[in-house]
C-alpha positions in Angstrom: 0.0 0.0 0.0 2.5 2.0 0.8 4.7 1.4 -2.2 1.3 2.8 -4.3 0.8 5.9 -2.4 4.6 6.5 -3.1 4.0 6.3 -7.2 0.9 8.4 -7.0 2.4 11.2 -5.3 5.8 10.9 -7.1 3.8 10.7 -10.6 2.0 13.9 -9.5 5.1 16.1 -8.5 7.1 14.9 -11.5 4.0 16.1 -14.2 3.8 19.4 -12.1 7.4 20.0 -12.1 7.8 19.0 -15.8 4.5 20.8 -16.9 7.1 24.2 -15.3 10.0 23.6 -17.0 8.2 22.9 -20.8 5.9 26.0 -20.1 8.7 27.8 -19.7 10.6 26.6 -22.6 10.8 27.7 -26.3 10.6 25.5 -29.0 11.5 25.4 -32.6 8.8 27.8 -34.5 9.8 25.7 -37.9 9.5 22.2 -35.9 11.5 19.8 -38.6 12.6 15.9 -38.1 12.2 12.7 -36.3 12.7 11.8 -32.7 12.9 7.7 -32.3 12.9 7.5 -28.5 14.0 4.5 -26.6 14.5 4.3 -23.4 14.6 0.4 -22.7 17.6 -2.4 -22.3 20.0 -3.8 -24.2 18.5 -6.7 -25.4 15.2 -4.8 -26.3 17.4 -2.1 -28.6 19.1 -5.5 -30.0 15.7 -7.1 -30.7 14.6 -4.3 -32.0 16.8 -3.4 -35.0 15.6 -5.6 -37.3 12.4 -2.9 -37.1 14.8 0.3 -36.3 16.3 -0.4 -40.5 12.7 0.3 -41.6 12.6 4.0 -40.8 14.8 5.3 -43.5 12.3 3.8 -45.8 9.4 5.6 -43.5 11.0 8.7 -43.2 13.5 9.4 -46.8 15.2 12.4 -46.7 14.5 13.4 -43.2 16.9 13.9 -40.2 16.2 11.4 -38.1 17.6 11.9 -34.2 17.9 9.0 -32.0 17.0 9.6 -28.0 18.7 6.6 -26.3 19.3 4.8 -23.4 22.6 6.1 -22.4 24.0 2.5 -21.7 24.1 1.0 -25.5 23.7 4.7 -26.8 27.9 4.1 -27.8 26.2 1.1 -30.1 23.4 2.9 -31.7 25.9 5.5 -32.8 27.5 3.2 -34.8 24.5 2.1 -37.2 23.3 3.9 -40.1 19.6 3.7 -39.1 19.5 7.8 -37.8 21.3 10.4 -38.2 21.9 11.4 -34.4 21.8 10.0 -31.2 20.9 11.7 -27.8 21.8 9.9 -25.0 19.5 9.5 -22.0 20.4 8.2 -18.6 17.4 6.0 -17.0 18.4 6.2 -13.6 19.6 10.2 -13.5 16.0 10.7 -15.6 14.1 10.0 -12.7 16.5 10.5 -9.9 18.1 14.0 -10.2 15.9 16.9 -10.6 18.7 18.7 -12.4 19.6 16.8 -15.1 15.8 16.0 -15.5 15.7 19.8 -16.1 18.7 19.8 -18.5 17.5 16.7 -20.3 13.6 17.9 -21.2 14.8 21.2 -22.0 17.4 20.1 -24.8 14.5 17.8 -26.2 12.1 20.2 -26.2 14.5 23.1 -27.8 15.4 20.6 -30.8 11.7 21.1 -32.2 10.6 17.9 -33.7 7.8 17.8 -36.4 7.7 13.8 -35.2 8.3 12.0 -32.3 7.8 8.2 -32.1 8.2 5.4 -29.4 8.2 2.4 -30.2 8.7 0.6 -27.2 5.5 -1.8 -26.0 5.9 -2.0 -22.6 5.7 2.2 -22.1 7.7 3.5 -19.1 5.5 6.9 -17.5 8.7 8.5 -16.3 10.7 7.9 -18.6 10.0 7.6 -22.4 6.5 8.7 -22.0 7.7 11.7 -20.3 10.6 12.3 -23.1 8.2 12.7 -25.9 5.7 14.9 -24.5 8.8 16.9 -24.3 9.6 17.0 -27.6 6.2 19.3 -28.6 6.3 17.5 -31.4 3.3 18.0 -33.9 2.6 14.5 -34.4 3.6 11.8 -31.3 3.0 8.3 -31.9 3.6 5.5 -29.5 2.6 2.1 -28.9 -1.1 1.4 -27.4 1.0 -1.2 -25.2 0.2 -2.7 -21.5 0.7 -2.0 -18.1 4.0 -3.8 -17.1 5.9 -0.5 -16.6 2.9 1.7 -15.4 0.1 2.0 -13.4 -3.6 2.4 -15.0 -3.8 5.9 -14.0 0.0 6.6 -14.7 -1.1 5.1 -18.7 -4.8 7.0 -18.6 -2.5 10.4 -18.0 0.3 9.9 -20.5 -2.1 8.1 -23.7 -3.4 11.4 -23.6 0.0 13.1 -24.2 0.1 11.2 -27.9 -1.6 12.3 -30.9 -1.5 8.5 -32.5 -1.5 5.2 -30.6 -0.6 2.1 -32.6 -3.4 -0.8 -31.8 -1.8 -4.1 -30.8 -3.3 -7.4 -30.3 -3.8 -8.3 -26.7 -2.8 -11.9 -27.4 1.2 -12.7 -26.2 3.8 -11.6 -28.6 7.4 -12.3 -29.1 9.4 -8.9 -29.2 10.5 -9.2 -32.9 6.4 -9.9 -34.2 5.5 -7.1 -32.0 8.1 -4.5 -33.5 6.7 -6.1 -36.4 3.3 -5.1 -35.4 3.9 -1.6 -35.1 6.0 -1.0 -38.3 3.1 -2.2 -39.7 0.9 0.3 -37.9 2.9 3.0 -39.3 2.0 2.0 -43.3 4.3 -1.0 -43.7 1.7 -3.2 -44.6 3.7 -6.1 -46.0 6.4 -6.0 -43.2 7.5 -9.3 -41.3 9.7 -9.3 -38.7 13.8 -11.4 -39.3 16.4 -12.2 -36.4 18.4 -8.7 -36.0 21.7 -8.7 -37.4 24.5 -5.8 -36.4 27.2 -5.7 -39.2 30.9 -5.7 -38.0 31.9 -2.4 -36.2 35.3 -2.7 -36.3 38.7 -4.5 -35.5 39.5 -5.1 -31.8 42.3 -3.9 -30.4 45.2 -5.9 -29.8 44.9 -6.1 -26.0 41.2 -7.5 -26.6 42.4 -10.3 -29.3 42.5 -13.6 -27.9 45.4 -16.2 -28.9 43.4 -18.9 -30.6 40.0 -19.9 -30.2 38.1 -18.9 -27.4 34.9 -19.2 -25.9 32.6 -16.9 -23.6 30.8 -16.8 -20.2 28.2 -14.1 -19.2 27.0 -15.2 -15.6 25.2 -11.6 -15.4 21.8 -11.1 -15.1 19.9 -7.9 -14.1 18.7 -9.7 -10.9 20.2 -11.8 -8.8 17.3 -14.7 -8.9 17.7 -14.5 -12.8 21.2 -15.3 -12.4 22.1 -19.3 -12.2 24.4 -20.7 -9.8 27.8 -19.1 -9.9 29.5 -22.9 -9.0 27.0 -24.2 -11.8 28.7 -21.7 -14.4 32.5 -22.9 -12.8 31.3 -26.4 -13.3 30.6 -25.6 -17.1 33.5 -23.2 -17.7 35.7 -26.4 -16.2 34.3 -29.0 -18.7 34.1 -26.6 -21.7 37.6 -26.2 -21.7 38.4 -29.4 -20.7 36.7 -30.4 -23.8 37.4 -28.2 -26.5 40.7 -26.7 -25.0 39.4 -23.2 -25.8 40.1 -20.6 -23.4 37.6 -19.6 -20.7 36.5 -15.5 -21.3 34.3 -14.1 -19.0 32.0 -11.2 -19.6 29.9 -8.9 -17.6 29.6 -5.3 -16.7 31.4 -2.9 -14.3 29.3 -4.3 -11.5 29.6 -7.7 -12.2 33.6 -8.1 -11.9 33.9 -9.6 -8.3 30.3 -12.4 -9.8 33.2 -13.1 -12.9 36.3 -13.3 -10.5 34.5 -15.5 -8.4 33.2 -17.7 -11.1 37.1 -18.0 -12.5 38.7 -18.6 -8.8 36.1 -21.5 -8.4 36.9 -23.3 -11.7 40.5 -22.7 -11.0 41.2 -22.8 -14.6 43.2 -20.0 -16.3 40.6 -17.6 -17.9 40.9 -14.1 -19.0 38.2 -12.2 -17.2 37.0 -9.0 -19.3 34.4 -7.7 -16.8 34.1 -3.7 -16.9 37.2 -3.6 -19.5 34.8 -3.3 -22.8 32.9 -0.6 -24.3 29.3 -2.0 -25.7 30.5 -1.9 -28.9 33.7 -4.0 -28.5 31.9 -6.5 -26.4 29.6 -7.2 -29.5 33.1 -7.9 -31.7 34.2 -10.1 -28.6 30.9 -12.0 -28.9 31.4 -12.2 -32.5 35.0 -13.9 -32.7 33.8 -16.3 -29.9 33.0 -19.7 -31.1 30.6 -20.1 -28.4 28.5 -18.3 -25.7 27.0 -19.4 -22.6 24.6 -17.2 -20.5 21.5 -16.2 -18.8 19.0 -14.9 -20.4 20.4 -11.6 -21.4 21.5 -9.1 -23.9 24.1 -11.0 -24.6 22.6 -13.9 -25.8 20.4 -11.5 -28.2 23.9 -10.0 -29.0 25.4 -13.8 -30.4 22.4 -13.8 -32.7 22.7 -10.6 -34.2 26.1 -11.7 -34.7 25.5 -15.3 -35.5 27.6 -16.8 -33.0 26.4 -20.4 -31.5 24.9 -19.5 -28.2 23.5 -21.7 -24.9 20.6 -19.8 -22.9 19.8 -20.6 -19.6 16.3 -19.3 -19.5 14.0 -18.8 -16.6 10.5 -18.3 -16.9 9.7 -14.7 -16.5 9.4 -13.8 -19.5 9.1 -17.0 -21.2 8.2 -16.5 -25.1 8.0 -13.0 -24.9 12.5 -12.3 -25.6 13.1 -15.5 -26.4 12.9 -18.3 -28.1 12.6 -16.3 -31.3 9.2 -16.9 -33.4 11.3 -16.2 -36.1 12.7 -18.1 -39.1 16.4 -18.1 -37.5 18.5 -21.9 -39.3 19.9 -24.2 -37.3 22.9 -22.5 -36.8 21.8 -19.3 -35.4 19.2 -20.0 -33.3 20.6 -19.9 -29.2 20.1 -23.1 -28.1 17.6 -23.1 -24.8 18.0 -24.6 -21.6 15.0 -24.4 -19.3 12.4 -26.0 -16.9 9.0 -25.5 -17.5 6.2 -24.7 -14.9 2.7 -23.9 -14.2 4.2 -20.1 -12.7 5.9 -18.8 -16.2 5.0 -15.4 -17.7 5.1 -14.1 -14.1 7.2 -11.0 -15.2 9.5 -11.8 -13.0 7.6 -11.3 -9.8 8.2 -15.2 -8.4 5.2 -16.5 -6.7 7.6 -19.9 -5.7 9.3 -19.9 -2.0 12.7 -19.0 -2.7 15.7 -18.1 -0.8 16.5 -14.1 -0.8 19.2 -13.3 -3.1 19.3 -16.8 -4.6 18.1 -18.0 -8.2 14.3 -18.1 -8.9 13.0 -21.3 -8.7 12.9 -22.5 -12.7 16.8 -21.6 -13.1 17.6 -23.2 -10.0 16.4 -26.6 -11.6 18.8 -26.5 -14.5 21.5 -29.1 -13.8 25.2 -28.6 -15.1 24.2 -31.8 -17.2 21.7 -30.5 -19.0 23.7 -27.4 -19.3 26.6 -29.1 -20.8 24.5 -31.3 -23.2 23.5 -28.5 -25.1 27.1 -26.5 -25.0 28.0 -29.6 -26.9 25.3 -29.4 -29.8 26.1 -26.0 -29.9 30.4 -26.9 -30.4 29.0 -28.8 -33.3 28.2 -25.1 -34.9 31.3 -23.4 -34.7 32.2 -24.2 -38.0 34.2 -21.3 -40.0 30.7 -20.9 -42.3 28.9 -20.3 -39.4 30.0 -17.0 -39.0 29.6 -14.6 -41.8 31.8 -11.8 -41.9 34.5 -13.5 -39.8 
């Protein structure tokens, strides 16, 4: 109860205080352009590109201007899909007044004639609240659900879009629903196809490995999505054992002590690259590995889009929605899924299931190393030299 009254009032201050600062605000009188904003993960920009490509064809001969999520925002500038890109931080957005300020008055200076969002699961704070600052003439978002936002919180901010794109209530996997709304735009005949991010460029020599190698991401965004750190030891141990490739391990900033630990406990010499990448040489990482093994993540979405063989330990969270893709994908790019069904998936990652605190949900808890390992070894079986275009 408590936790409600806290949005309410929050919600409230927030529209007052930006209703002040875009009152007070001039815009372009000539508004010209597009803004794409997105405001969402890593693996939802990745899923989505396959849709992003499509705008050029929307919107020929227009600038288009990119307002990003600050933490793949170093990726996005990268790909020829828009001719700018703003980046956004999520957590500062809501948690510093300040650059709230800063951030709503540069988007609403730029004067858009457009603004879109195509982002499903619509965030009230945050992307909702970017393109009502924009003042663009025409806003168009995604009818969407309430995942990210409260009824009240969605009755408020529908209002602040000239054009909602209908979606079907029945479940959709992310790459038919980006689908969905390309379509909703005027792309009629559009269909969705797995993502695919061209090479960026060559790694530097201190992030070349010597020989083949192959990577572990025991990251997750919360700890119960993350299976057992002695699980992934276990794995990284009989991988190399097997295949003699070397052990890399892969995670953010945050994660390094999660990927020390994982390399300490195999005790098996592995080069641990946790916080030492940029986004973008990550993804070239990914793409010279001949395998990966995660969570589900972004960097399992990442090994598609660069066709590198991939094992997914998936929970059941978000079962169907990410992942598997309802896509045509081949054999060999596919990620190969590891998982345990029960009655409890699609609970968007709320567990109902007694768990310990700080420990791995349930339905990843019930993955064994065996099963684990079974599929690493059909996915060896894809690392041929063919298998990964533009290597």
């Amino acid at each position: 109860m408590l936790k409600i009254v806290f949005i309410f009032f929050a919600t409230i201050i927030i529209f007052i205080y930006d209703t002040c600062i875009l009152a007070f605000v001039k815009t372009s009188a000539h508004p010209r352009g597009v803004a794409i904003i997105r405001m969402d993960s890593i693996g939802d920009f990745i899923l989505w590109l396959d849709a992003a490509k499509e705008f050029r064809n929307l919107y020929p001969n227009t600038k288009i201007t990119l307002i990003a999520n600050q933490t793949w925002s170093n990726l996005a500038a990268l790909l020829p899909y828009w001719d700018e890109v703003i980046p956004v931080s999520r957590k500062k957005l809501t948690r510093n007044l300040a650059y709230r300020f800063k951030t709503l008055k540069q988007i609403r200076s730029l004067g858009f004639e457009t603004a879109i969002q195509p982002v499903f699961s619509r965030e009230y704070l945050r992307g909702d609240s970017l393109i009502r600052a924009t003042g663009a003439l025409y806003k168009i978002g995604f009818a969407g659900d309430l995942n990210n936002m409260t009824f009240w919180q969605k009755k408020i901010s529908d209002k602040w879009h000239s054009q909602l794109i209908p979606a079907t209530t029945e479940p959709l996997m992310e790459l038919q629903r980006n689908a969905e709304f390309i379509r909703g735009l005027g792309f009629r005949n559009f269909s969705p196809h797995l993502p695919e991010i061209p090479k960026l460029f060559d790694l530097p020599p201190q992030l070349k490995m010597n020989g083949p190698y192959f990577v572990i991401a025991p990251g997750a965004s919360q700890a119960g999505r993350r299976w057992p750190t002695e699980r992934f030891s276990e794995i990284l141990k009989r991988v190399a054992n097997l295949t003699r490739f070397t052990p890399v391990v892969c995670g953010t900033r945050e994660e390094s002590d999660l990927c020390n630990d994982l390399i300490v406990k195999a005790n098996v010499a592995s080069v641990n690259l946790a916080g030492l990448t940029t986004l973008p040489e990550l993804v070239e990482v990914i793409r010279h590995a001949e395998i990966l093994i995660s969570n589900e993540s972004s960097f399992v979405h990442i090994a598609a889009a660069v066709r590198t063989p991939a094992v997914c330990i998936l929970g059941g969270g978000h079962f169907e929605r990410f992942i598997p893709y309802e896509v045509e994908t081949g054999d060999n790019i596919a990620p190969i899924l590891v998982y345990q069904r029960m009655d409890c998936f699609n609970c968007n990652w709320k567990c109902t299931q007694p768990q310990d605190k700080g420990k791995a949900m349930p339905c990843i808890l019930s993955i064994t190393a065996d099963e684990v390992m079974e599929a690493v070894e059909q996915a060896i079986k894809k690392t041929d030299a063919a298998n990964h275009p533009g290597r």
